[in-house]
N, C-alpha and C positions, 0 to 999 in steps of 0.2 A: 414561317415568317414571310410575308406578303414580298413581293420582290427579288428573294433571292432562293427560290424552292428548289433553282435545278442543283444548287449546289451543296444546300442543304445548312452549311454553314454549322457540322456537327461540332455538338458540345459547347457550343457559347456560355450555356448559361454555367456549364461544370467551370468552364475558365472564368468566370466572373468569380465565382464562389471559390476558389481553391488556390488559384495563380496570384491574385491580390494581398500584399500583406496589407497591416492595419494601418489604418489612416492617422494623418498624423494629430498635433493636437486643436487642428482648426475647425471649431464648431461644434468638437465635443459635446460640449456644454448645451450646446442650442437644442431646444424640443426638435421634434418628428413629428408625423401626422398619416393618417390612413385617408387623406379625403383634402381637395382643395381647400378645405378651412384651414385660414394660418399659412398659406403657402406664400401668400407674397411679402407677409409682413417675414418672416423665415428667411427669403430670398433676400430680403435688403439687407440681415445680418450677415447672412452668405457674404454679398458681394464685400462690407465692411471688412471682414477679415481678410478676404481675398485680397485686397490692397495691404492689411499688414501681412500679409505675405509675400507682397514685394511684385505682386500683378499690379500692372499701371490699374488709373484709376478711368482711362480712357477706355481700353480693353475689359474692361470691366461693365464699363455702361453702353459700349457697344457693342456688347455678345450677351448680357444679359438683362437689359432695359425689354421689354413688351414679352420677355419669355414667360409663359402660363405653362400651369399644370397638365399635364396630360395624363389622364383616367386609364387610357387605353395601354401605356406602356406600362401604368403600372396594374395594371389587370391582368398582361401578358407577364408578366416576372411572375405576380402569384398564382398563375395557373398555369404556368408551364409543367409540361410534361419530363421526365427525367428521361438519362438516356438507358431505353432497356433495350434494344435489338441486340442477338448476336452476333458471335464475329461471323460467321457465315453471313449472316442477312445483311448485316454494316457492307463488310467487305464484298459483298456480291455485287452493291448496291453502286459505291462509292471507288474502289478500286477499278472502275469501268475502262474497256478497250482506249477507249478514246482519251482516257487520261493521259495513259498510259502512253500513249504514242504523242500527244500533245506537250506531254513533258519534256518525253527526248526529243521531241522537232525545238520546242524549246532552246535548250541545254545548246544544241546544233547550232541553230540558228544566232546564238549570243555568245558562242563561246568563249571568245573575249571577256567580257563580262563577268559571266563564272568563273574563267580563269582565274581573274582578278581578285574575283569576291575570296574564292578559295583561298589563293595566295595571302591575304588578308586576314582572314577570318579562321582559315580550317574548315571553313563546312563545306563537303561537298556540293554540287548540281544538285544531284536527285535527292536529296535531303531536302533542298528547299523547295524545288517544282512540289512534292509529294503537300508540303504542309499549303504551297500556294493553290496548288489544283484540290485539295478537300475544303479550305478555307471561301475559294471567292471564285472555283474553276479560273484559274490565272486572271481575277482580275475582272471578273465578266459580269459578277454578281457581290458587288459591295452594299448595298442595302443604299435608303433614301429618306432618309428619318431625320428630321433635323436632332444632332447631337446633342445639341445642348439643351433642349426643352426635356430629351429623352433622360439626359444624365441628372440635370437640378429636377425632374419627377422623382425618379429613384432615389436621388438623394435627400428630398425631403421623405420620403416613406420609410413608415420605421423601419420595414423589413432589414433592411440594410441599408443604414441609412451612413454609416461612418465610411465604409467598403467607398459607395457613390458618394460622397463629399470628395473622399482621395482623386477622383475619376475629374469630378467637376471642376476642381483646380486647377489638375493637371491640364485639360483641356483648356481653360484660360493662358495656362502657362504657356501652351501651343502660339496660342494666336500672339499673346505677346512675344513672342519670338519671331513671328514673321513666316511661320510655315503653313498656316492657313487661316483663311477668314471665319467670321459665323457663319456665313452663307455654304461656301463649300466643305464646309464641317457635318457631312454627313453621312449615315449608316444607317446598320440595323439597329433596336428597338434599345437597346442594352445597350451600344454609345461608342460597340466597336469601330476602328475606323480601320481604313488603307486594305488594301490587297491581300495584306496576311492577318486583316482583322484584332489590331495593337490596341488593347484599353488604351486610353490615355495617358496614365502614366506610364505604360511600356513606352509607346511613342513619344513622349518626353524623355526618356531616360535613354532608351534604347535605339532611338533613329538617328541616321545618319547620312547628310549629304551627300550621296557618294554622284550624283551627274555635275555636282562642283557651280551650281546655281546660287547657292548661297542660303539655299531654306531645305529646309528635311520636308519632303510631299510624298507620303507614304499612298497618296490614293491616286495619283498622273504620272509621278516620275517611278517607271521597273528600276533602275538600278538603286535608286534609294529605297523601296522596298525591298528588296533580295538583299542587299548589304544590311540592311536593319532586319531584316529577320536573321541573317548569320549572326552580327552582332549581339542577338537575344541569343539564339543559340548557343553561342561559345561563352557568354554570360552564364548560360546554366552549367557550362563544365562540357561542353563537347571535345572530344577526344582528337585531335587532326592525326587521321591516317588510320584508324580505327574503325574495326568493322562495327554493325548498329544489332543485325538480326540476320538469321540464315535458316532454312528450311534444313530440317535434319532427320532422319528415322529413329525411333527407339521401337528397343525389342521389347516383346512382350513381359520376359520378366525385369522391366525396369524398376528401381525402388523407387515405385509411383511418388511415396513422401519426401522427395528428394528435388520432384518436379516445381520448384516456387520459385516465384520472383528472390526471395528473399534470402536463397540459395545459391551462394555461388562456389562455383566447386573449378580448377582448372581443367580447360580443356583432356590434358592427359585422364584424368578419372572418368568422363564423362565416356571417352574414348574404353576405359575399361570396364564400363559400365554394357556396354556393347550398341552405345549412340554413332551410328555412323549420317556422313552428310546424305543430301536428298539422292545423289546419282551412286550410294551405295559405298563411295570409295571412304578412306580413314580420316578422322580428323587430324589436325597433327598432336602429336604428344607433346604440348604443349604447356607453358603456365598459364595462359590466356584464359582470363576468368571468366563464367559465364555461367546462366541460367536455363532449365529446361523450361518454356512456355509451352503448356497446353491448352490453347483458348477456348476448344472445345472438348477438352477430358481427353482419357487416352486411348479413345479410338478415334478424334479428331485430327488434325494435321500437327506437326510439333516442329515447333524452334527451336534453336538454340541466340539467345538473345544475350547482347555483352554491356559494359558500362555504360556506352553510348546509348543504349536502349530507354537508360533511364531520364534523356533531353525528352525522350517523347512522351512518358509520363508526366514530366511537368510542365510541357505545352499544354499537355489535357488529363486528367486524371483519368479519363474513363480508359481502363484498361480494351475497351473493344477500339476505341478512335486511336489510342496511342497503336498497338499492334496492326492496322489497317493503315497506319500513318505511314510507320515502317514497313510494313509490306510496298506498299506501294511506292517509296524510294526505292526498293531494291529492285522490285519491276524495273522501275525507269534505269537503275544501274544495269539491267541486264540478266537477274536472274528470269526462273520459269516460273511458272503458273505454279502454287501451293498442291501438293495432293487432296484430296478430301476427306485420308483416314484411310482404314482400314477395310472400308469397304462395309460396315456398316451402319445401320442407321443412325443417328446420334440426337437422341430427344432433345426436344429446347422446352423449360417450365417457361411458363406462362408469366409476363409482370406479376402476377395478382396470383401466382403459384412462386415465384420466390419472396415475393411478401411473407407470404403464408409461413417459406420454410426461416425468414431471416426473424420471424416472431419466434417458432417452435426457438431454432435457434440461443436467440436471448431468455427464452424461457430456462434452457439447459444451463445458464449460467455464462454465455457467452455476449460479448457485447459486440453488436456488427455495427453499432454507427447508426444511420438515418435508415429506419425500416421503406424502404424504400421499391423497393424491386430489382434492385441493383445488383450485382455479386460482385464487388469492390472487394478490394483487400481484405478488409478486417470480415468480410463476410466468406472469402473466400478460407482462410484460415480459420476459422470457424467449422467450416464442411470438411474440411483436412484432418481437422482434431476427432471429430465425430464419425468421421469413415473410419481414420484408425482407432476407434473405441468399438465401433459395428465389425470390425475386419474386413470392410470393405477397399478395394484399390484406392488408394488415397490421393487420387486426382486434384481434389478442388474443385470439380466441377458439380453445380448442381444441377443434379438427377432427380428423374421421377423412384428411383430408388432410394434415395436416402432421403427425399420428403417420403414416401411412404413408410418407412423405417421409423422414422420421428413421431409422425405423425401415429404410428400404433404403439408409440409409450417404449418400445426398445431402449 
């Protein structure tokens, strides 16, 4: 995305798609369209509801009077690429020295601030720097897109067209509240706005005056972005005082099918399982519930990841961004540098080589979701089911062994 490459701004389109519930019932009704034909007579019904929803009728015709179509954003929605890098290449990528130190100078430098937010909200510092430094590098790379031409294209396009309705409202609802105009209403392609990259309706819902100015400016004012992303935060169920993800060792005879998100076992078993933390020493024998992640199978590096893990999941569903998310807060909190495994090599299939195995897959009677290239959830357990039918270690992770396995009828 043109303007904001250093920071990458991973996973946009996975949060468009996944973090949005469904829109409400304005405009339901109203056709869609693949092509500026029909777009501006569409738009005037737009704005009519918009007013019976209770958007002045001023704010209405001065954020969406002379707005046109734009081909190009919605040429970029449907050709966007999904997200397939692994966690080694994400994270090599995006976890950078200089985040990392940018964050804590950060954190240092406001303390106060975070104090406060904490004290308020429960979410620590480096929970938020981590989601602000992968989002917009602290603010540095917000995109330049007028929003609202961005958000009424995609929301006349059938693709998804209810999803972007919800977006375009809410972004009315903005301005009619006084926290920003059309003009400085802008981003990347998709309509995200501010520092931590809030659709609209998060920004509506979820931002908060905190410099006591009197308007929520999630794209000029830091302390009402950092309070408005704690606020989403502890919104999804953040835990105050609770750890997120910790680098930890497993022995070689772990019961690989044990290693899942979806698995949580307390700490004491994990501990008798013969999981010890990254410096060797005991976990405690504990009830402290929690998950083995393996993001690269089990000669890659391994977590032990706890409730709070799951706010990063629903920041982003991509389990490489959400795990990169959290790593890289705990950087800033102070842990070390991940290991890299076990010292040996760890294949990565190819986009266009996990296609291959998410089709064998559903051919076997499994269903992974959007054949994609992805190893999402339902695809990972999918590979889990099938390793334990092969007797192979039941990782989750896909191998050039178990597409070869599949793929000769096994």
């Amino acid at each position: 995305m043109a303007t904001i490459s250093r920071a990458g701004l991973a996973g946009i389109a996975l949060l468009i798609g996944t973090a949005v519930a469904a829109g409400p019932a304005l405009a339901q009704s109203q056709p869609c369209g693949n092509s500026s034909a029909g777009f501006n007579e569409w738009l005037e019904g737009f704005k009519r509801q918009a007013v019976a929803q209770g958007v002045s009728a001023r704010t209405v015709a001065t954020a969406l009077n002379g707005i046109t179509y734009d081909a190009q954003v919605v040429g970029t929605d449907r050709g966007q690429k999904v997200f397939g890098q692994s966690f080694f290449e994400f994270s090599d990528r995006m976890v950078a020295n200089y985040r990392i130190q940018q964050g804590r100078a950060l954190i240092q430098k406001n303390q106060a601030l975070f104090d406060r937010i904490e004290q308020q909200f429960g979410v620590p510092g480096a929970v938020l720097v981590a989601f602000w430094g992968l989002e917009t590098d602290f603010g540095a790379f917000m995109g330049d897109k007028n929003t609202l031409r961005s958000v009424a294209s995609l929301a006349w396009d059938c693709r998804r067209a209810e999803v972007f309705r919800t977006q375009l409202l809410s972004a009315l609802k903005i301005i009619d509240r006084g926290d920003l105009t059309p003009a400085t209403m802008r981003g990347p392609w998709a309509g995200e706005l501010g520092q931590f990259q809030f659709l609209p309706d998060h920004y509506f819902n979820y931002g908060v005056d905190f410099d006591g100015d009197g308007r929520v400016d999630l794209l000029r004012s830091t302390p009402d972005a950092l309070a408005s992303a704690a606020n989403y935060i502890k919104a999804l169920g953040w835990q105050r005082g609770q750890p997120w993800l910790e680098e930890v060792r497993v022995p070689a005879n772990l019961p690989w099918d044990q290693a899942d998100l979806s698995i949580k076992l307390p700490r004491a078993q994990w501990a008798r399982f013969g999981v010890v933390r990254a410096n060797g020493s005991a976990l405690p024998a504990d009830n402290l519930t929690a998950s083995v992640l393996l993001p690269m199978g089990r000669n890659g590096p391994a977590f032990l990841v706890y409730p709070n893990f799951n706010i990063f999941t629903e920041w982003n569903n991509s389990l490489t961004y959400a795990t990169s998310a959290a790593y890289l807060a705990a950087r800033v909190a102070g842990a070390g540098a991940y290991s890299r495994g076990q010292g040996k090599a760890i294949p990565v299939l190819s986009q266009a080589q996990v296609v291959e195995l998410q089709r064998l897959l559903n051919a076997r009677g499994h269903h992974v979701g959007r054949v994609d290239g992805i190893a999402g959830a339902a695809t990972r357990q999918a590979i889990k089911v099938e390793q334990m039918r092969l007797g192979l270690p039941a990782d989750s992770y896909p191998s050039p062994e178990l597409l070869a396995a599949l793929k000769a009828g096994r």
